[in-house]
PDB file with SEQRES, HELIX, SHEET and CRYST1 records, atoms N, CA, C and O in Angstrom:
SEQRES   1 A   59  UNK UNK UNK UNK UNK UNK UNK UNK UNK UNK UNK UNK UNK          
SEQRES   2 A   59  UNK UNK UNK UNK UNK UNK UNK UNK UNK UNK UNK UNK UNK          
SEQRES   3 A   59  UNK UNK UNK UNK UNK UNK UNK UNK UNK UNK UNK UNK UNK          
SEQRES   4 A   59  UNK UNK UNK UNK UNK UNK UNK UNK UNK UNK UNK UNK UNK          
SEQRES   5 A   59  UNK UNK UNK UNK UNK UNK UNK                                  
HELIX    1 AA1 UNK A   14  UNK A   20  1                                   7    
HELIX    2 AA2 UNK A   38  UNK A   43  1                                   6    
HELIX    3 AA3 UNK A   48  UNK A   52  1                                   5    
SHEET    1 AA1 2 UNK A  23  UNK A  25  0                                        
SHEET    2 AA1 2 UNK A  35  UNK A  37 -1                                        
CRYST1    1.000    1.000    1.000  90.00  90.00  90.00 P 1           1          
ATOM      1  N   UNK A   1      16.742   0.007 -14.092  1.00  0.00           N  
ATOM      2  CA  UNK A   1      17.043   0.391 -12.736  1.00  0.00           C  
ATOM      3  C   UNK A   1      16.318  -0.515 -11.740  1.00  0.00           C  
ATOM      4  O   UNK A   1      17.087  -0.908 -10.862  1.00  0.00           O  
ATOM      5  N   UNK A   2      15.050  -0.969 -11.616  1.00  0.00           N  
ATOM      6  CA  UNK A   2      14.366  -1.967 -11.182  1.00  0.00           C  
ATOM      7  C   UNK A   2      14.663  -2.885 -10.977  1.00  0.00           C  
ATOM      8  O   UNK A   2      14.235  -3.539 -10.026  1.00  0.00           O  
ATOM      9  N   UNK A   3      15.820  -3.419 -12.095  1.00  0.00           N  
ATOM     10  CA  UNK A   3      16.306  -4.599 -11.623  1.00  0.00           C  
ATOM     11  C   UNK A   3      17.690  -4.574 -10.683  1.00  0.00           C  
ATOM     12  O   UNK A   3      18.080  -5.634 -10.194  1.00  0.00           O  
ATOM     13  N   UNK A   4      18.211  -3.684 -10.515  1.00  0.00           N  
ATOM     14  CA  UNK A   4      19.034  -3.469  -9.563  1.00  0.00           C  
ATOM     15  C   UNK A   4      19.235  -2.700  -8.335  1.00  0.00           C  
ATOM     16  O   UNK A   4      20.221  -2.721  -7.598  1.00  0.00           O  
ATOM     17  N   UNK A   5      18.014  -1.924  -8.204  1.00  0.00           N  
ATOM     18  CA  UNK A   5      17.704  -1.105  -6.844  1.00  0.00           C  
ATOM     19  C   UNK A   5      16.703  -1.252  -6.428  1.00  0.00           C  
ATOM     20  O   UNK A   5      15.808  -1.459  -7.248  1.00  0.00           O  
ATOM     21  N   UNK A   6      16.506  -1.235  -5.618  1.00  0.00           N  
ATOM     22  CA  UNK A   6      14.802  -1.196  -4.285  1.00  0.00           C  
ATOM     23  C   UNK A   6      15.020   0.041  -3.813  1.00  0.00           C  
ATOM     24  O   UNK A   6      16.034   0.463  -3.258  1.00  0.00           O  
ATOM     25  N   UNK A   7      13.708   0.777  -4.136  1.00  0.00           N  
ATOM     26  CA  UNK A   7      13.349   2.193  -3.931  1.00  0.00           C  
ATOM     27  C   UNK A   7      12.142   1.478  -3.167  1.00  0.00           C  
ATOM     28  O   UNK A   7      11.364   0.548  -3.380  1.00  0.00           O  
ATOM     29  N   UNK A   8      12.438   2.534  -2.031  1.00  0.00           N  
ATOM     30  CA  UNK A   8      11.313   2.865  -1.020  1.00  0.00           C  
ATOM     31  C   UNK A   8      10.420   3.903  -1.123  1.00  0.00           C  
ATOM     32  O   UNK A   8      11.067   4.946  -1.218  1.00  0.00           O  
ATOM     33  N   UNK A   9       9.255   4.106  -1.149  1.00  0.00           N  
ATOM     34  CA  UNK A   9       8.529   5.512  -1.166  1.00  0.00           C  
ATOM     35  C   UNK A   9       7.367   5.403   0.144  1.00  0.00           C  
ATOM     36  O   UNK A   9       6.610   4.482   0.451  1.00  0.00           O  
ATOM     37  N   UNK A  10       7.501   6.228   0.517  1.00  0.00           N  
ATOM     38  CA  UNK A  10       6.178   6.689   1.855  1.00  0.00           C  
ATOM     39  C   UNK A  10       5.308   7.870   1.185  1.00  0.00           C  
ATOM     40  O   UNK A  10       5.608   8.974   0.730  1.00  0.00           O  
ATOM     41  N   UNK A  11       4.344   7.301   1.296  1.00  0.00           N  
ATOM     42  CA  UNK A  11       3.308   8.570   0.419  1.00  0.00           C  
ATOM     43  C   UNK A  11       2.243   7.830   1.078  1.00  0.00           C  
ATOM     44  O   UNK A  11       2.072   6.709   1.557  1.00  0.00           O  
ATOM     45  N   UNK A  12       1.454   9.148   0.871  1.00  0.00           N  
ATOM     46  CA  UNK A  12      -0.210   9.076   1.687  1.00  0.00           C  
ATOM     47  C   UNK A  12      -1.486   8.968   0.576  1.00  0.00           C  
ATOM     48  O   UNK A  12      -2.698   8.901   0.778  1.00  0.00           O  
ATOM     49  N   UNK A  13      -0.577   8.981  -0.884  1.00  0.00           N  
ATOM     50  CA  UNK A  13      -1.107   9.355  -1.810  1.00  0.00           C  
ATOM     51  C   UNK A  13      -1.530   7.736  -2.901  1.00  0.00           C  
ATOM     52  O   UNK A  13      -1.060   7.474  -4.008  1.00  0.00           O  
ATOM     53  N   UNK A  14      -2.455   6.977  -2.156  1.00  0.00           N  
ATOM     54  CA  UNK A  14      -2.788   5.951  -3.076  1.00  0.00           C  
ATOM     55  C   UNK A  14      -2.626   5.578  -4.395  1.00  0.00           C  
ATOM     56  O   UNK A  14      -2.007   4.632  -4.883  1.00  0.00           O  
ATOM     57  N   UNK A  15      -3.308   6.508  -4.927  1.00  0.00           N  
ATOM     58  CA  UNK A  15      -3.264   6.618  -6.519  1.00  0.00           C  
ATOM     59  C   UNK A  15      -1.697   6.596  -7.024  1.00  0.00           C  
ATOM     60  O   UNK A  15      -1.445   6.108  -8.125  1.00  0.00           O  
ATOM     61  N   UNK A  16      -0.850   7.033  -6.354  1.00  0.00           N  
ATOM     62  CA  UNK A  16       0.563   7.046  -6.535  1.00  0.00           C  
ATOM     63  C   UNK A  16       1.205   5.845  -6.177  1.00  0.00           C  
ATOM     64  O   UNK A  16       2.195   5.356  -6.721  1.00  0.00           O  
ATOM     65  N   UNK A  17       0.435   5.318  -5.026  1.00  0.00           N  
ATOM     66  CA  UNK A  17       1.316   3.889  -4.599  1.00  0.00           C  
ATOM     67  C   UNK A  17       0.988   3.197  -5.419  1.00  0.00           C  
ATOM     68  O   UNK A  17       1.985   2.678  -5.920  1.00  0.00           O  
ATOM     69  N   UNK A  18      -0.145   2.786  -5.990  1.00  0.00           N  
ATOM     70  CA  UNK A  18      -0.943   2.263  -6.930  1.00  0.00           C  
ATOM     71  C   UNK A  18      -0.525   1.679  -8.211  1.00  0.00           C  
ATOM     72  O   UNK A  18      -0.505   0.500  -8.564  1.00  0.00           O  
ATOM     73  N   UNK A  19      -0.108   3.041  -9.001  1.00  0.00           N  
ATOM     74  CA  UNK A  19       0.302   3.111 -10.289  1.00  0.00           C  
ATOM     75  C   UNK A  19       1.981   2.898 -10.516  1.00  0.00           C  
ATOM     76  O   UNK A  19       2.386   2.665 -11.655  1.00  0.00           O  
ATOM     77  N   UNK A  20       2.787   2.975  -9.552  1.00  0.00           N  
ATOM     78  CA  UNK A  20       4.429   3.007  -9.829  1.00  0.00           C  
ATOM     79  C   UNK A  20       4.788   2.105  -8.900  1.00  0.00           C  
ATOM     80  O   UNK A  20       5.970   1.835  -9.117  1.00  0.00           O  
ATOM     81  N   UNK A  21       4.263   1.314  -7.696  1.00  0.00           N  
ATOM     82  CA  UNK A  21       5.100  -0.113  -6.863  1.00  0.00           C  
ATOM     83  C   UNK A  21       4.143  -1.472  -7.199  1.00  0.00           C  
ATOM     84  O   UNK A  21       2.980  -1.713  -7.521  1.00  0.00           O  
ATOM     85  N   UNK A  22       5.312  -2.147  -6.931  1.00  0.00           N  
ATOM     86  CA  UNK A  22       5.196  -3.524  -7.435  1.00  0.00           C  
ATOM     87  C   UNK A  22       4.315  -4.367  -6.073  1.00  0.00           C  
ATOM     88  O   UNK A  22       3.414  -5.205  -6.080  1.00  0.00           O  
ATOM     89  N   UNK A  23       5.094  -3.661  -4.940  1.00  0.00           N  
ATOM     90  CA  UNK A  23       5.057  -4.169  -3.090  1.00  0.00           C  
ATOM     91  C   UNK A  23       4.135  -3.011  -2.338  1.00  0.00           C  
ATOM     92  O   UNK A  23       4.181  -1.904  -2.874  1.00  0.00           O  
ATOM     93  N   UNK A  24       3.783  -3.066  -1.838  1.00  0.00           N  
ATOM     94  CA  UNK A  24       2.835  -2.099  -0.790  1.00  0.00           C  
ATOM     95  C   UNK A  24       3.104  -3.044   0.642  1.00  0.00           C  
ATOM     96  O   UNK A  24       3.397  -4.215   0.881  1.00  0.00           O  
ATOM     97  N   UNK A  25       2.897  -2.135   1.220  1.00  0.00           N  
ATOM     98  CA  UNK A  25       2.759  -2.260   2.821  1.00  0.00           C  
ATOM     99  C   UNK A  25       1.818  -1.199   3.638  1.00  0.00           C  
ATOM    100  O   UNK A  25       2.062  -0.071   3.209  1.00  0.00           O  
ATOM    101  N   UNK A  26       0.797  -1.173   4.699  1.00  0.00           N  
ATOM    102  CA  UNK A  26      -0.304  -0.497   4.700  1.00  0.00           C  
ATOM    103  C   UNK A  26       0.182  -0.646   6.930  1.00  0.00           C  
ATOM    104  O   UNK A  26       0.093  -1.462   7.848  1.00  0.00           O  
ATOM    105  N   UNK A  27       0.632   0.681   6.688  1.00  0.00           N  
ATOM    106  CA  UNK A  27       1.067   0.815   8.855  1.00  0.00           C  
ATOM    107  C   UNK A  27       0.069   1.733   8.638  1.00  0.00           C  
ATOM    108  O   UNK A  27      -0.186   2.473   7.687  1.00  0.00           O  
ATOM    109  N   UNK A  28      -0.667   1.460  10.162  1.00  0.00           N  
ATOM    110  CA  UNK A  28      -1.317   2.688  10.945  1.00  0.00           C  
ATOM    111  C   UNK A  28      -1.403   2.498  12.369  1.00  0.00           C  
ATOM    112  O   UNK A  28      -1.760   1.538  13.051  1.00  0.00           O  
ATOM    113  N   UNK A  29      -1.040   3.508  12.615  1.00  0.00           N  
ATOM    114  CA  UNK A  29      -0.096   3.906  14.169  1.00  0.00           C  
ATOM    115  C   UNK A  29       0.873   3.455  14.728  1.00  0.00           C  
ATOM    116  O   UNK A  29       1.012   3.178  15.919  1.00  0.00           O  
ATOM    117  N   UNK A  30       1.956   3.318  13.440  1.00  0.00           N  
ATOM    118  CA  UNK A  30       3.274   2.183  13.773  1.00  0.00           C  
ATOM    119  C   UNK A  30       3.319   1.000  13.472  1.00  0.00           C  
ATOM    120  O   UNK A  30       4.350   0.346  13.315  1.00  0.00           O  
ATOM    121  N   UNK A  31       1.934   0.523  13.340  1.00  0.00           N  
ATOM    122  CA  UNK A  31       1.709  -1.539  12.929  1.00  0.00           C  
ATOM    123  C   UNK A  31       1.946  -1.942  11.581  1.00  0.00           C  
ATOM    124  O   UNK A  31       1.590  -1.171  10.690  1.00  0.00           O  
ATOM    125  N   UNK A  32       2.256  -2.562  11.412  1.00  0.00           N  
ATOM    126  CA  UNK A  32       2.163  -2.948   9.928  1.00  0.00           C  
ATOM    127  C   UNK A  32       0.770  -4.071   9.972  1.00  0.00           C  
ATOM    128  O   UNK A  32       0.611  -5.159  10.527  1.00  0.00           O  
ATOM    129  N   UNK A  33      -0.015  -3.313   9.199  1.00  0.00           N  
ATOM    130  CA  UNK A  33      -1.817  -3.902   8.855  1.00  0.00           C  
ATOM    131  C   UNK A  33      -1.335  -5.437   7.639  1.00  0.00           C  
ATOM    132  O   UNK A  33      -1.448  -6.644   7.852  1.00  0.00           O  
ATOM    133  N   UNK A  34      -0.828  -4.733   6.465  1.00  0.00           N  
ATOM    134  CA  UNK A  34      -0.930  -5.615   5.636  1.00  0.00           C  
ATOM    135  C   UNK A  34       0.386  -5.135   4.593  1.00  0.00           C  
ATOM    136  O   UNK A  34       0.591  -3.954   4.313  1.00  0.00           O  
ATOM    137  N   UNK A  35       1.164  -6.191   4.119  1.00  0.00           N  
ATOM    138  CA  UNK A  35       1.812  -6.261   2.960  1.00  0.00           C  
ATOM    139  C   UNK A  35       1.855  -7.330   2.168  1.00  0.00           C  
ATOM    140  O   UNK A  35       1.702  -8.435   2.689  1.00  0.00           O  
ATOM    141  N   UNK A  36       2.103  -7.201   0.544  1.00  0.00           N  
ATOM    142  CA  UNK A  36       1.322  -7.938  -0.375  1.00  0.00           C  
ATOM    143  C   UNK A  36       1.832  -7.300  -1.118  1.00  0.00           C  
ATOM    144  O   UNK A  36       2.346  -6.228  -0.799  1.00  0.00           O  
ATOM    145  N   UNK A  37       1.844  -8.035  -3.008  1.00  0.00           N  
ATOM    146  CA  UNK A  37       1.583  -7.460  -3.851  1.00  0.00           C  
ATOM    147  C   UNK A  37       0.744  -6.061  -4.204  1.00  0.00           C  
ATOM    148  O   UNK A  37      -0.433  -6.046  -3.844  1.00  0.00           O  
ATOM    149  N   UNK A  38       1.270  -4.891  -4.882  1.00  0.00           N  
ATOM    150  CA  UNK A  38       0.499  -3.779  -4.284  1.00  0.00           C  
ATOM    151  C   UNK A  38      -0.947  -4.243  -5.455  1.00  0.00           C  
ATOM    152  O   UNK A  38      -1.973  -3.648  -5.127  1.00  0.00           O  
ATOM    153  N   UNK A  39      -1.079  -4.938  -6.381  1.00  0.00           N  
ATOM    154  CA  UNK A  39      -2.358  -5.547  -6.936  1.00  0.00           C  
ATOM    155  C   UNK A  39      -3.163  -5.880  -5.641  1.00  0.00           C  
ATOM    156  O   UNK A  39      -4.142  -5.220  -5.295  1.00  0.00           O  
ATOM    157  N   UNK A  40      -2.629  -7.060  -4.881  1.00  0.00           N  
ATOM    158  CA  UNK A  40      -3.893  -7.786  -4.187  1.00  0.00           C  
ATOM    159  C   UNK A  40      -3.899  -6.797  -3.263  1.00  0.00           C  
ATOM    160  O   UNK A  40      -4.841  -7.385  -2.732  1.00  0.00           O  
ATOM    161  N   UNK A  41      -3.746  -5.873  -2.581  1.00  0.00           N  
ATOM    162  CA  UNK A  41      -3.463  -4.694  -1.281  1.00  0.00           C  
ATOM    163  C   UNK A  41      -4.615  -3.625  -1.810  1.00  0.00           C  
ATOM    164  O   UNK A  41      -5.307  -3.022  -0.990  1.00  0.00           O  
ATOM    165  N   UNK A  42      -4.756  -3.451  -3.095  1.00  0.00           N  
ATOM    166  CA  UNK A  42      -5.573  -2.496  -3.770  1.00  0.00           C  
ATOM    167  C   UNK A  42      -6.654  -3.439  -4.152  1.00  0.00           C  
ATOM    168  O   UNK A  42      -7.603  -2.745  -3.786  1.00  0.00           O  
ATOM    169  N   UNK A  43      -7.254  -4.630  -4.673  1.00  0.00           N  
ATOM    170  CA  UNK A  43      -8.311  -4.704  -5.172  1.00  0.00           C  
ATOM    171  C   UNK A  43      -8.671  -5.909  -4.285  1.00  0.00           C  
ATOM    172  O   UNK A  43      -9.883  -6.115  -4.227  1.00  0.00           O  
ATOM    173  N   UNK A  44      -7.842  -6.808  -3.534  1.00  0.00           N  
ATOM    174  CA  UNK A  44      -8.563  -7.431  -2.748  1.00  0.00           C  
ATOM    175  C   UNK A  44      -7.980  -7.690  -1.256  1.00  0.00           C  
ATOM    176  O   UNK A  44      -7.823  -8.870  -0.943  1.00  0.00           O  
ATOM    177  N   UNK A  45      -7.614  -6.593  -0.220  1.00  0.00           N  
ATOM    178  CA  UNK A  45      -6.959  -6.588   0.683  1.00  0.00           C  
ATOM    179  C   UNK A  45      -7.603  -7.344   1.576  1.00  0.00           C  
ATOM    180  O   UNK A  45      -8.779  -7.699   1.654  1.00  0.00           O  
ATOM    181  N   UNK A  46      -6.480  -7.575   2.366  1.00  0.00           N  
ATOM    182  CA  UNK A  46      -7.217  -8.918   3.457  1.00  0.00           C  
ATOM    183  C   UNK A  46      -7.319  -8.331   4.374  1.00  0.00           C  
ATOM    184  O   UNK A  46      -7.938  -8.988   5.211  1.00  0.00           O  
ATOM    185  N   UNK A  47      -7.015  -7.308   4.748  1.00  0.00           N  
ATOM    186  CA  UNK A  47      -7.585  -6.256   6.485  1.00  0.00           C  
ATOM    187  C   UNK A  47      -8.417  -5.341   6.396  1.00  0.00           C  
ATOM    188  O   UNK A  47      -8.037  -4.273   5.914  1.00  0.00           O  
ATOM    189  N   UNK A  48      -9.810  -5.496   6.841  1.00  0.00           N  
ATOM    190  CA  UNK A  48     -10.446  -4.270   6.733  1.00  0.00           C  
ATOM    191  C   UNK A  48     -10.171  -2.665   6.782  1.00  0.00           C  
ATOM    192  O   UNK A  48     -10.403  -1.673   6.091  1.00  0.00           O  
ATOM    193  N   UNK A  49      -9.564  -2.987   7.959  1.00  0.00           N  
ATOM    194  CA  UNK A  49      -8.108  -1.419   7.642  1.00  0.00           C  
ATOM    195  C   UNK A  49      -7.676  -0.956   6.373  1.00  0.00           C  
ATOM    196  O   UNK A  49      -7.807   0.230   6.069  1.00  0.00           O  
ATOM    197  N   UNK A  50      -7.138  -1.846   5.554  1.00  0.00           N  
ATOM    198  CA  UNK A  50      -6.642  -1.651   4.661  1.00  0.00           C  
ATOM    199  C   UNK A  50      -7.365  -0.958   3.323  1.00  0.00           C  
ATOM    200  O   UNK A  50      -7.116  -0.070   2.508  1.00  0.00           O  
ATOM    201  N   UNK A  51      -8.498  -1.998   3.636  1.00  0.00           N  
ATOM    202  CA  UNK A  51      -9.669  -1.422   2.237  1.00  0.00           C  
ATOM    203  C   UNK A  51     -10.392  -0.368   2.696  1.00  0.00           C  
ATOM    204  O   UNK A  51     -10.870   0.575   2.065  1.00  0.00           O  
ATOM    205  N   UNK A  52     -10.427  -0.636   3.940  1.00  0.00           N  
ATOM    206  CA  UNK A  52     -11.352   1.395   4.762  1.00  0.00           C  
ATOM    207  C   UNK A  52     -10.517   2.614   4.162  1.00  0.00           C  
ATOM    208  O   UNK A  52     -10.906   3.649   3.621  1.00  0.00           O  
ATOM    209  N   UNK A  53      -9.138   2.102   4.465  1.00  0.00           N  
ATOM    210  CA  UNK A  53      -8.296   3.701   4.247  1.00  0.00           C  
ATOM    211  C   UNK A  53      -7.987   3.888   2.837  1.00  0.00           C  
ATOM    212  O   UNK A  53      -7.217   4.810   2.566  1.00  0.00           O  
ATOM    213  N   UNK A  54      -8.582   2.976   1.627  1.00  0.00           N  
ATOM    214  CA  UNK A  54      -8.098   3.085   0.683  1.00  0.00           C  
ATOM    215  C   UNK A  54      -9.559   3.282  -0.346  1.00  0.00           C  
ATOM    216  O   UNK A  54      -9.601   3.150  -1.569  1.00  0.00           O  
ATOM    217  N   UNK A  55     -10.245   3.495   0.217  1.00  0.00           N  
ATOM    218  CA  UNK A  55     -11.883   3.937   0.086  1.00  0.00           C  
ATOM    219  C   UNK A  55     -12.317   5.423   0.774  1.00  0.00           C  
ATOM    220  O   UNK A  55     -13.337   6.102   0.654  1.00  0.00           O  
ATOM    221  N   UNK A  56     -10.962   5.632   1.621  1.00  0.00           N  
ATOM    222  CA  UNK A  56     -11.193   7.142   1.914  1.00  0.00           C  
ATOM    223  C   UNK A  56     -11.682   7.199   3.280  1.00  0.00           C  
ATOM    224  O   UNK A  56     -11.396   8.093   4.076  1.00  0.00           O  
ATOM    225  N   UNK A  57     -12.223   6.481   3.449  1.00  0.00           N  
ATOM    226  CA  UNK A  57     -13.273   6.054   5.230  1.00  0.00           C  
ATOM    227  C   UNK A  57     -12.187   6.526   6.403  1.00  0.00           C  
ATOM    228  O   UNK A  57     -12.425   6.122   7.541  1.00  0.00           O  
ATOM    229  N   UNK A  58     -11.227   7.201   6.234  1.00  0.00           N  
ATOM    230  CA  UNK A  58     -10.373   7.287   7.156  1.00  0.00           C  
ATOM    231  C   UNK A  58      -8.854   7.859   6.322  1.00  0.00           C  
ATOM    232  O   UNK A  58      -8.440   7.640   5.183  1.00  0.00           O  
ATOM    233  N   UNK A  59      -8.416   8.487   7.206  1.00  0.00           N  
ATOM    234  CA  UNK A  59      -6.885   8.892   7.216  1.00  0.00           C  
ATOM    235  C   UNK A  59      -6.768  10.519   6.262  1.00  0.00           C  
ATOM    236  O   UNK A  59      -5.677  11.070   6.113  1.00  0.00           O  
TER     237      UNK A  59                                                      
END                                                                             
């Protein structure tokens, strides 16, 4: 199925974006902060935003 559909998911739930997308994208308050591989978005994000809210520091 992967190879023929693009599924979108909106979840607040990291651990979920984490483990099942390939792509991440990281909005807060409408902006788009950062998108990337959801690997480099999780272990080495390039916006402090990004690694704050995914450390819990917020949201």
């Amino acid at each position: 199925m992967k190879s023929e559909y693009t599924i979108i998911l909106v979840s607040n739930n990291t651990k979920q974006i984490a483990r099942i997308s390939d792509f991440s994208a990281f909005f807060y308050l409408g902006e788009l902060i950062e998108y990337n591989t959801t690997e480099k978005v999780f272990t080495t994000p390039a916006e402090t935003k990004t690694e704050d809210y995914i450390q819990g520091k917020f949201g």
